[in-house]
Wavefront OBJ file of the C-alpha trace (Angstrom):
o trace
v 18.983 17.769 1.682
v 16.235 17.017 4.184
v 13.357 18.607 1.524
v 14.959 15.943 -1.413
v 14.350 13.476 0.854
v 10.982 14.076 2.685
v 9.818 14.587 -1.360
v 11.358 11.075 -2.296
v 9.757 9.117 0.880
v 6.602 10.990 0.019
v 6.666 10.081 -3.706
v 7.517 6.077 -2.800
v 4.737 6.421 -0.321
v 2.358 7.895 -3.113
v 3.240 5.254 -5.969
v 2.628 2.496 -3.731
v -0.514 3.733 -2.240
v -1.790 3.953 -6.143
v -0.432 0.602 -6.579
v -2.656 -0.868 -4.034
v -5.453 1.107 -4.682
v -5.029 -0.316 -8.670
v -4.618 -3.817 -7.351
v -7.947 -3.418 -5.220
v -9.349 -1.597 -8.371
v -8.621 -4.750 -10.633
v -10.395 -7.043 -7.831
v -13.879 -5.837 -9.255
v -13.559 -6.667 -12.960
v -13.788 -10.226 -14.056
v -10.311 -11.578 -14.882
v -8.473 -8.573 -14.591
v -5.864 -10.068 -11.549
v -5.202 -12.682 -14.541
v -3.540 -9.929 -16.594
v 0.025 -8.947 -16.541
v -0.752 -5.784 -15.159
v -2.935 -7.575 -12.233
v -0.212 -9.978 -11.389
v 2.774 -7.739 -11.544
v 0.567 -6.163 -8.895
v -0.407 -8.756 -6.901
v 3.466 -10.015 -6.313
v 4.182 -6.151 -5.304
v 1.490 -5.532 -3.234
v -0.322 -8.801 -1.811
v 2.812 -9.591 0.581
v 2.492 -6.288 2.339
v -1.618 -7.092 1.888
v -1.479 -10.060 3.443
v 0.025 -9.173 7.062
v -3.486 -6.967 7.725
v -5.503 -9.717 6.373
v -4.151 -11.893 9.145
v -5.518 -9.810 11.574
v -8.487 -8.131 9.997
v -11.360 -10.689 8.711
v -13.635 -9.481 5.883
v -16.657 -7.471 7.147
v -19.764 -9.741 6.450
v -17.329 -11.942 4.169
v -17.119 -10.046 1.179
v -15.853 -6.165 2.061
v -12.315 -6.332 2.822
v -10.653 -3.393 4.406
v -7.184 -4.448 4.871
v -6.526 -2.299 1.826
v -7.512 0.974 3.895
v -5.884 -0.085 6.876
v -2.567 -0.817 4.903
v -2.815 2.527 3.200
v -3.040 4.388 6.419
v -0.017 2.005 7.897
v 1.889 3.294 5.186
v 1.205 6.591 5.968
v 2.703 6.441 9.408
v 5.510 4.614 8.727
v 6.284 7.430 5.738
v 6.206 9.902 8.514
v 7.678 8.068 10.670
v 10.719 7.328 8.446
v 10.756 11.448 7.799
v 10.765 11.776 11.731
v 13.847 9.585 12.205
v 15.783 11.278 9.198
v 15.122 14.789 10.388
v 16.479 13.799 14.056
v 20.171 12.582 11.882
v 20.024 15.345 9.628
l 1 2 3 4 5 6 7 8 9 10 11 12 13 14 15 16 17 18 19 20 21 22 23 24 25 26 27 28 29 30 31 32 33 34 35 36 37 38 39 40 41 42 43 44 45 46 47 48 49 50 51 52 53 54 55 56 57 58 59 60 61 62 63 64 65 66 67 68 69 70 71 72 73 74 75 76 77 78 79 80 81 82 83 84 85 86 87 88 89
């Protein structure tokens, strides 16, 4: 049971990580965030985007790493989720 799980955390984990990556992707071709594809994005993954651009300005205004710092939040917290399921299971 634990090995389902830890493979389903770790595939959410994985699909949203592309999802961001995508949505970061679209940010340098003209119009792209416009499409449906860039908007269904953006309402997935800008919420979660915008709590590390709070706290982390752009580096010399234009290269934003929120995106990198959000991916390797997500990381932790994936692991961290598996830790707390493996201590009830």
């Amino acid at each position: 049971m634990s090995n389902s799980v830890t493979e389903f955390v770790f595939l959410l984990e994985r699909i949203y990580t592309f999802m961001i990556i995508g949505y970061v992707l679209l940010s340098w071709l003209p119009n792209a965030r416009d499409s449906f594809i860039g908007q269904l994005l953006g309402k997935l993954v800008e919420p979660y985007l915008s709590v590390f651009r709070r706290f982390i300005p752009p580096i010399g205004g234009m290269l934003d790493i929120s995106p990198i710092v959000a991916v390797f939040a997500l990381n932790f917290v994936a692991y961290g989720v598996l830790f707390v399921v493996d201590i009830f299971i």
